[in-house]
Structures are given as structure tokens and as C-alpha cells.
C-alpha positions, 0 to 999 in steps of 0.5 A: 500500500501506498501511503501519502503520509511521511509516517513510514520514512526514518529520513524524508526530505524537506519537499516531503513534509510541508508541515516542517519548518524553519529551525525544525531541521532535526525532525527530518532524520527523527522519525520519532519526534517528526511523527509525535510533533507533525504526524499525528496532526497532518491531514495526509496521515489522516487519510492513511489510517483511513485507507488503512481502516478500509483495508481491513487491517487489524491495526486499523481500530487501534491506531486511531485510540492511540493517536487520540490518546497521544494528542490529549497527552500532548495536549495535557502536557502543553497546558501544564508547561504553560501553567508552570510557566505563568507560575514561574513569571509570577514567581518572579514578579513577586521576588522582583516586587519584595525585593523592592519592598524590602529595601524601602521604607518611605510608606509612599514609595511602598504603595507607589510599588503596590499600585503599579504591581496591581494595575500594570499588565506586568503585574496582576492586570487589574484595571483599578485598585483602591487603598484604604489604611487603618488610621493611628486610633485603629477606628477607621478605615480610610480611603488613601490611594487610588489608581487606574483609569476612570474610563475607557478614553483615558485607559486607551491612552495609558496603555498606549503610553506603556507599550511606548515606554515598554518600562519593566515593572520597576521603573514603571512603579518608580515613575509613577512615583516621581511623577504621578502619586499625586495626581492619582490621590486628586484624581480619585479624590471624591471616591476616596473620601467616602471609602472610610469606614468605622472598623466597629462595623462588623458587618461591613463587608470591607471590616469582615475581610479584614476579620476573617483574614481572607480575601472576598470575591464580590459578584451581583454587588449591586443585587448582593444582601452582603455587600453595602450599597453605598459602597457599590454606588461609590465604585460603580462596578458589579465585581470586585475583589477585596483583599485585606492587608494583615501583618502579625495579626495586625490590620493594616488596611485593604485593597479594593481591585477591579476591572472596571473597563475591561469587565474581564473576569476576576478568576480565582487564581487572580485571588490566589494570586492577590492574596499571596502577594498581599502578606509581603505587602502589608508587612511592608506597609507597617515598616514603612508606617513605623518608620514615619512614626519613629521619624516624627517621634525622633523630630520630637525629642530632638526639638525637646532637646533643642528646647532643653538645652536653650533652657539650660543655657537659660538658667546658667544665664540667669544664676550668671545674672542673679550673681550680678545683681547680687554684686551690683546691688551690694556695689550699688548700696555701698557708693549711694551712700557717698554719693548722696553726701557729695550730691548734697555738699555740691547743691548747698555749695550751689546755692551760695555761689553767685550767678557770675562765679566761674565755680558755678559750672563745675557744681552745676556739672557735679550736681547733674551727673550725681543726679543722673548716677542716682538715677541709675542706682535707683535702675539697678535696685529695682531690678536686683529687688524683683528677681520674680516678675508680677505679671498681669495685664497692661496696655502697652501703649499706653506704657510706650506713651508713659516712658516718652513722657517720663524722658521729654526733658532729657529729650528736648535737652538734647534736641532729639525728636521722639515719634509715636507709631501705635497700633490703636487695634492693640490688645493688652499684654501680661507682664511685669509692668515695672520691669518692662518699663526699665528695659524701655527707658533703658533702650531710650537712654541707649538711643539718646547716649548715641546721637550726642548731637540730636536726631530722631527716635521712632518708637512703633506698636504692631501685633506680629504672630500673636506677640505684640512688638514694640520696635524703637528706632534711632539715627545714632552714629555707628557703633563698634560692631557691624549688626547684632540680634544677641550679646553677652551677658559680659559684653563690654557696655561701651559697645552697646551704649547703654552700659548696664541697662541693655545687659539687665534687660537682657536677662528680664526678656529671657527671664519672661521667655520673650526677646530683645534683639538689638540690630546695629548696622556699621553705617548708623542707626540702631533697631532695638525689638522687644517682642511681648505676650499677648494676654490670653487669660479672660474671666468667666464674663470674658473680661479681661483680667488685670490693670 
């Protein structure tokens, strides 16, 4: 018999089997192979074993079992090397996904990984995918990243974008969050904020999946007595899987994934598959949560340090200066003494000198500066005696207006205009009036000691930031140093001009937790800016308290 098959040839040629072709050369000396591969599917064999069966051989019956038997082998063998194969991809993926997620630890870089995994055709290949996190009180679940597309326009583009860039996963997730995290959090915006949901709802589909650990297939959602309607109004899709995010018995949140635009069918290995790759991910997500937390915690203590220090340095500052007024309040007691003798044997020696005597002067000269030195004894009595302020509500204003009236004559003397700027709109401030009206006379006196040939002094009242600032400005001459916002507590008093009174004011400011910052630029003029609290305390009518 003659058959029209190649079945029967150890070796054929390549004009004899058109079914072989390029790269398949070994076939043509491999009966085995070539009859396994290509014959048992070529039409010619077919009619072999037609002509074979009408022969009436005894084969004839049986070959055509063995045949059908061979391809559904063939075909069992083909479906399982493609399942090994998808297996071994996603196997992969995943390795190539945890190893990214092992290696970060900022939370938005995590969840930019996550999404892209979820949605990208590399990765599981769903259309859209929701975030929702468990807040810090452990109460909610709220809404927190969503991404995909939003219709089938705007997937067409996206997916076009991505067979242009042909990006592997990695730098598809990198990308995304460089550029596009987010926009997808306000892209999502509306649906995201109704996605919060108390977790003391147990019955809620969402805080079920997460109870029982277990992802949920849900199907029919909107005819589905199990599943919240205002949850399936919220992502307008009938199918949808949930897959919950628990770390060492810790529930982190869930993710919500769908195929919103092309309605492919969620298959229970796309379960399999979520879940498994959703415990590397919810451990991620807590390392990375942690890791935020214990960098806010760390900004904390590291501020309390800052803090505790500036209070340490405070307190050495004003033992330092408690030690000073000790010293100048004993100095202080001891030359008033003296100098109340000399004041008073030069005002009586004044009295009976004549007008035109040439001795006039030098007592008149005497009694002035003995004057002006009580004055300042009197200064740094008073505040060696109120170490501890008495504070209480004032206007500042008014405190402002008060001190220029108090040194008016000194002013005019030396030809020195005085000019008010005050916030009318001001509220009061709770401080120790008599100290703050030393460091504002003091600063005046600053001010006038420096402009020995007259000049202008503006004094300013503005609230700033919840503080009220008395900002007072001069047109003295340069002083020694080009600008300063702090100084020494031994600092030499001649650069300052205003010798021990800016040094004691100083130590009041800080003392109170406010400031004195003094600005003295090298071509002139000096900016003295004390910086008081606002009162804040009210009686129960709401008046204010205080003088």
C-alpha cells in the first residue's frame, strides 16, 4: 500500500513534509519526534489510517485510540508547561516586587510599588485598585490611594503610553512615583473620601475581610444582601475583589481591585494570586508606617532637646545674672551712700555761689551727673529687688506713651525728636509692668547716649504672630560692631551704649521667655525689638483680667 503520509520514512526530505519548518531541521532524520510533533496532526496521515481502516487491517481500530490518546497527552502536557510557566513569571514578579519592598521604607514609595504591581499588565492586570489604611486610633478605615483609569478614553491612552515606554515593572512603579502619586490621590479624590469606614462595623463587608483574614470575591454587588450599597454606588462596578492587608495579626488596611473597563473576569487564581502577594505587602506597609512614626517621634525629642538645652543655657544665664545683681546691688548700696553726701555738699555749695562765679559750672556739672548716677542706682535696685516678675495685664501703649513722657526733658535737652507709631487695634499684654518699663527707658537712654548731637527716635506698636512688638528706632552714629540680634551677658557696655541697662534687660526678656534683639548696622542707626505676650487669660464674663 501506498501511503501519502511521511509516517513510514526514518529520513524524508524537506519537499516531503510541508508541515516542517524553519529551525525544525532535526525532525527530518527523527522519525520519532517528526511523527509525535507533525504526524499525528497532518491531514495526509489522516487519510492513511483511513485507507488503512478500509483495508481491513487489524491495526486499523487501534491506531486511531492511540493517536487520540497521544494528542490529549500532548495536549495535557502543553497546558501544564504553560501553567508552570505563568507560575514561574509570577514567581518572579513577586521576588522582583519584595525585593523592592524590602529595601524601602518611605510608606509612599511602598504603595507607589503596590499600585503599579496591581494595575500594570506586568503585574496582576487589574484595571483599578483602591487603598484604604487603618488610621493611628485603629477606628477607621480610610480611603488613601487610588489608581487606574476612570474610563475607557483615558485607559486607551495609558496603555498606549506603556507599550511606548515598554518600562519593566520597576521603573514603571518608580515613575509613577516621581511623577504621578499625586495626581492619582486628586484624581480619585471624591471616591476616596467616602471609602472610610468605622472598623466597629462588623458587618461591613470591607471590616469582615479584614476579620476573617481572607480575601472576598464580590459578584451581583449591586443585587448582593452582603455587600453595602453605598459602597457599590461609590465604585460603580458589579465585581470586585477585596483583599485585606494583615501583618502579625495586625490590620493594616485593604485593597479594593477591579476591572472596571475591561469587565474581564476576576478568576480565582487572580485571588490566589492577590492574596499571596498581599502578606509581603502589608508587612511592608507597617515598616514603612513605623518608620514615619519613629521619624516624627525622633523630630520630637530632638526639638525637646533643642528646647532643653536653650533652657539650660537659660538658667546658667540667669544664676550668671542673679550673681550680678547680687554684686551690683551690694556695689550699688555701698557708693549711694557717698554719693548722696557729695550730691548734697555740691547743691548747698550751689546755692551760695553767685550767678557770675566761674565755680558755678563745675557744681552745676557735679550736681547733674550725681543726679543722673542716682538715677541709675535707683535702675539697678529695682531690678536686683524683683528677681520674680508680677505679671498681669497692661496696655502697652499706653506704657510706650508713659516712658516718652517720663524722658521729654532729657529729650528736648538734647534736641532729639521722639515719634509715636501705635497700633490703636492693640490688645493688652501680661507682664511685669515695672520691669518692662526699665528695659524701655533703658533702650531710650541707649538711643539718646548715641546721637550726642540730636536726631530722631521712632518708637512703633504692631501685633506680629500673636506677640505684640514694640520696635524703637534711632539715627545714632555707628557703633563698634557691624549688626547684632544677641550679646553677652559680659559684653563690654561701651559697645552697646547703654552700659548696664541693655545687659539687665537682657536677662528680664529671657527671664519672661520673650526677646530683645538689638540690630546695629556699621553705617548708623540702631533697631532695638522687644517682642511681648499677648494676654490670653479672660474671666468667666470674658473680661479681661488685670490693670
Amino acid at each position: 500500500m501506498e501511503w501519502k503520509c511521511c509516517w513510514n520514512r526514518n529520513v524524508i526530505e524537506p519537499a516531503d513534509c510541508p508541515n516542517i519548518g524553519e529551525g525544525e531541521e532535526i525532525l527530518f532524520s527523527s522519525l520519532q519526534r517528526r511523527v509525535i510533533e507533525k504526524c499525528v496532526d497532518c491531514p495526509l496521515f489522516a487519510e492513511d489510517l483511513k485507507a488503512l481502516r478500509d483495508s481491513g487491517h487489524p491495526l486499523a481500530a487501534v491506531l486511531p485510540m492511540v493517536v487520540a490518546e497521544l494528542q490529549e497527552q500532548r495536549s495535557r502536557l502543553q497546558s501544564m508547561v504553560g501553567f508552570l510557566d505563568s507560575k514561574d513569571r509570577e514567581i518572579k514578579f513577586l521576588h522582583e516586587i519584595s525585593l523592592v519592598l524590602q529595601t524601602s521604607v518611605d510608606l509612599d514609595e511602598v504603595l507607589s510599588v503596590v499600585m503599579t504591581a496591581i494595575t500594570a499588565g506586568k503585574g496582576f492586570g487589574m484595571n483599578r485598585a483602591f487603598l484604604l489604611l487603618t488610621d493611628k486610633e485603629r477606628k477607621h478605615l480610610r480611603g488613601y490611594l487610588g489608581v487606574g483609569p476612570r474610563n475607557y478614553g483615558e485607559a486607551w491612552f495609558i496603555w498606549d503610553e506603556i507599550s511606548r515606554d515598554d518600562f519593566t515593572l520597576k521603573e514603571m512603579a518608580k515613575n509613577f512615583y516621581q511623577t504621578k502619586f499625586t495626581s492619582e490621590k486628586q484624581k480619585f479624590h471624591d471616591i476616596l473620601e467616602n471609602l472610610t469606614i468605622p472598623l466597629s462595623e462588623h458587618d461591613h463587608i470591607l471590616v469582615r475581610a479584614l476579620r476573617e483574614k481572607k480575601p472576598l470575591l464580590v459578584e451581583n454587588a449591586f443585587h448582593n444582601p452582603d455587600c453595602d450599597y453605598s459602597l457599590t454606588q461609590t465604585l460603580g462596578v458589579d465585581t470586585f475583589l477585596i483583599t485585606p492587608l494583615v501583618s502579625r495579626n495586625r490590620r493594616i488596611g485593604v485593597i479594593i481591585s477591579d476591572n472596571c473597563v475591561t469587565h474581564k473576569p476576576i478568576t480565582p487564581q487572580d485571588v490566589q494570586s492577590l492574596e499571596t502577594f498581599a502578606f509581603p505587602v502589608a508587612f511592608a506597609i507597617e515598616r514603612a508606617s513605623l518608620y514615619e512614626r519613629l521619624q516624627e517621634e525622633l523630630l520630637k525629642v530632638t526639638a525637646a532637646n533643642v528646647k532643653l538645652k536653650e533652657q539650660q543655657e537659660l538658667i546658667v544665664r540667669m544664676e550668671r545674672m542673679a550673681l550680678v545683681g547680687k554684686i551690683t546691688s551690694s556695689i550699688a548700696h555701698s557708693i549711694r551712700n557717698p554719693l548722696m553726701i557729695i550730691g548734697g555738699f555740691a547743691r548747698t555749695l550751689l546755692k551760695g555761689t553767685d550767678e557770675g562765679d566761674p565755680r558755678r559750672e563745675y557744681l552745676e556739672s557735679i550736681v547733674r551727673e550725681a543726679r543722673q548716677l542716682d538715677e541709675v542706682l535707683d535702675e539697678v535696685l529695682s531690678y536686683s529687688d524683683s528677681l520674680y516678675p508680677t505679671l498681669d495685664s497692661w496696655d502697652v501703649n499706653q506704657l510706650v506713651s508713659t516712658g516718652c513722657r517720663e524722658l521729654d526733658s532729657r529729650l528736648q535737652e538734647r534736641r532729639i525728636a521722639c515719634r509715636l507709631r501705635l497700633d490703636a487695634e492693640l490688645p493688652s499684654a501680661r507682664i511685669d509692668y515695672k520691669q518692662v518699663s526699665f528695659c524701655l527707658r533703658s533702650i531710650l537712654t541707649s538711643s539718646m547716649d548715641r546721637m550726642p548731637d540730636g536726631g530722631e527716635i521712632v518708637i512703633e506698636t504692631r501685633l506680629e504672630g500673636g506677640w505684640i512688638v514694640v520696635e524703637v528706632r534711632d539715627t545714632g552714629r555707628p557703633g563698634s560692631s557691624n549688626g547684632m540680634s544677641t550679646f553677652s551677658s559680659f559684653a563690654p557696655p561701651q559697645e552697646l551704649g547703654g552700659g548696664l541697662g541693655l545687659e539687665v534687660c537682657k536677662a528680664i526678656m529671657e527671664k519672661h521667655g520673650n526677646s530683645l534683639i538689638i540690630e546695629t548696622p556699621p553705617d548708623g542707626g540702631a533697631r532695638y525689638v522687644l517682642k511681648l505676650p499677648v494676654n490670653r487669660e479672660e474671666e468667666p464674663h470674658g473680661t479681661i483680667v488685670g490693670g
